[in-house]
C-alpha positions as CSV (number, residue, x, y, z in Angstrom):
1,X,15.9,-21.6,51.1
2,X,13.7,-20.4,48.2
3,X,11.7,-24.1,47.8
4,X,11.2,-23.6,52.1
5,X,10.5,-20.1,51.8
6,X,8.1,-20.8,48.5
7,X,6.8,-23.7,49.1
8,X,7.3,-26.1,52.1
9,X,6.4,-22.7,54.2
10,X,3.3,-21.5,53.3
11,X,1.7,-25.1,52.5
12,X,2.9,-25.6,56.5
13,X,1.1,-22.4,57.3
14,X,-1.9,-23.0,55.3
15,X,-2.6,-26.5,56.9
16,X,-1.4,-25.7,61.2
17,X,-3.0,-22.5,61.0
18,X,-6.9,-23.8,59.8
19,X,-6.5,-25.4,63.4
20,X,-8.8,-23.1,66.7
21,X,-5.6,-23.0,68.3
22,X,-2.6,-21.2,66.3
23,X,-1.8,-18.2,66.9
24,X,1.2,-17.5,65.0
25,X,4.1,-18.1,62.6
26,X,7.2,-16.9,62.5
27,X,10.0,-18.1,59.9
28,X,13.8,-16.7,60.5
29,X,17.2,-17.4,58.5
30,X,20.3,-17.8,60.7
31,X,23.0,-15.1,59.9
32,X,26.0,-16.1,61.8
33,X,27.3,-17.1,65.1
34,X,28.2,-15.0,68.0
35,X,31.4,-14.2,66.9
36,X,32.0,-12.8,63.5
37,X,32.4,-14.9,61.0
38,X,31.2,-18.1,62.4
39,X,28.3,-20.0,61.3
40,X,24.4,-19.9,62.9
41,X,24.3,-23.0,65.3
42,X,20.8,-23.5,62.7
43,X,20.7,-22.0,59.3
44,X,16.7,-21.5,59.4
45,X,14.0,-21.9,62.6
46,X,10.0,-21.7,62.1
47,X,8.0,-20.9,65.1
48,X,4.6,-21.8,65.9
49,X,2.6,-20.4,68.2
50,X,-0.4,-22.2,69.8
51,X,-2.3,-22.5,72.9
52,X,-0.7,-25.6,73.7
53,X,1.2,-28.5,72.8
54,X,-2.1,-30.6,72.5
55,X,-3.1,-27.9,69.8
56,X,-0.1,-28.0,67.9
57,X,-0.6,-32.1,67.6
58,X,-3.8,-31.5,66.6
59,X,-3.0,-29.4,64.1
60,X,0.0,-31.6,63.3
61,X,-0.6,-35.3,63.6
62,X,-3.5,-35.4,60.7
63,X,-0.2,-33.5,58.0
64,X,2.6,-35.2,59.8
65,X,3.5,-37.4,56.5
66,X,3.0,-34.6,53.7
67,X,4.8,-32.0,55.8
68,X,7.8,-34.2,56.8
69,X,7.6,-36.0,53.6
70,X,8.4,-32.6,51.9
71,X,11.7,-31.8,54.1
72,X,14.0,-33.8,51.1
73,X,13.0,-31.2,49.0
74,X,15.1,-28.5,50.9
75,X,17.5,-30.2,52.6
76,X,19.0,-33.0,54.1
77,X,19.9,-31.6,57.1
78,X,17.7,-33.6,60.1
79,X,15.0,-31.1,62.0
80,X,15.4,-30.7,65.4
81,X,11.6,-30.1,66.9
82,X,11.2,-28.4,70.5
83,X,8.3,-27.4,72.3
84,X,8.5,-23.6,74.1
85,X,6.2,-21.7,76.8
86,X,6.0,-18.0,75.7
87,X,7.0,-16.3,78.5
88,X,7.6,-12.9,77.5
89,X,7.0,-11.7,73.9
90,X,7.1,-8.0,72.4
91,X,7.0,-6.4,68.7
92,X,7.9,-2.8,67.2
93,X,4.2,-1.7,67.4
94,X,5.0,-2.0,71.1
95,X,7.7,0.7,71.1
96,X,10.2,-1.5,72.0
């Protein structure tokens, strides 16, 4: 966690987010499952925002080899990649 935290993260960040379209990052660490005591269906998720998914593969395609070639270096577990609409999305400074 500490060499994807460290390292893998904010070289990630530093490259997608030089791109027009991000608009945000968000890295989180599963804790456990819905029951207690059972294991996160993923043990860590990182979340980026853009206008769309053409932006993201913009951002992407030209870092595809030296950010996928890095994933050895953390784990060996296989990524699993999904592409979301924002459809509602809120934050403490919201009062929520």
């Amino acid at each position: 966690m500490r060499y994807y935290l460290d390292t893998h993260m904010p070289r990630s960040i530093q490259l997608l987010s030089a791109h027009r379209g991000f608009k945000g990052v968000s890295v989180e660490r599963g804790l456990s499952g819905a029951e207690p005591g059972t294991n996160a269906a993923y043990i860590a998720m990182c979340l980026f925002l853009f206008d769309s998914i053409e932006d993201f593969m913009d951002a992407f395609m030209p870092h595809m080899a030296d950010l996928q070639g890095d994933i050895p270096n953390y784990t060996d577990i296989k990524p699993v990649i999904q592409f979301n609409e924002v459809l509602i999305s809120r934050s403490s400074q919201f009062g929520i």
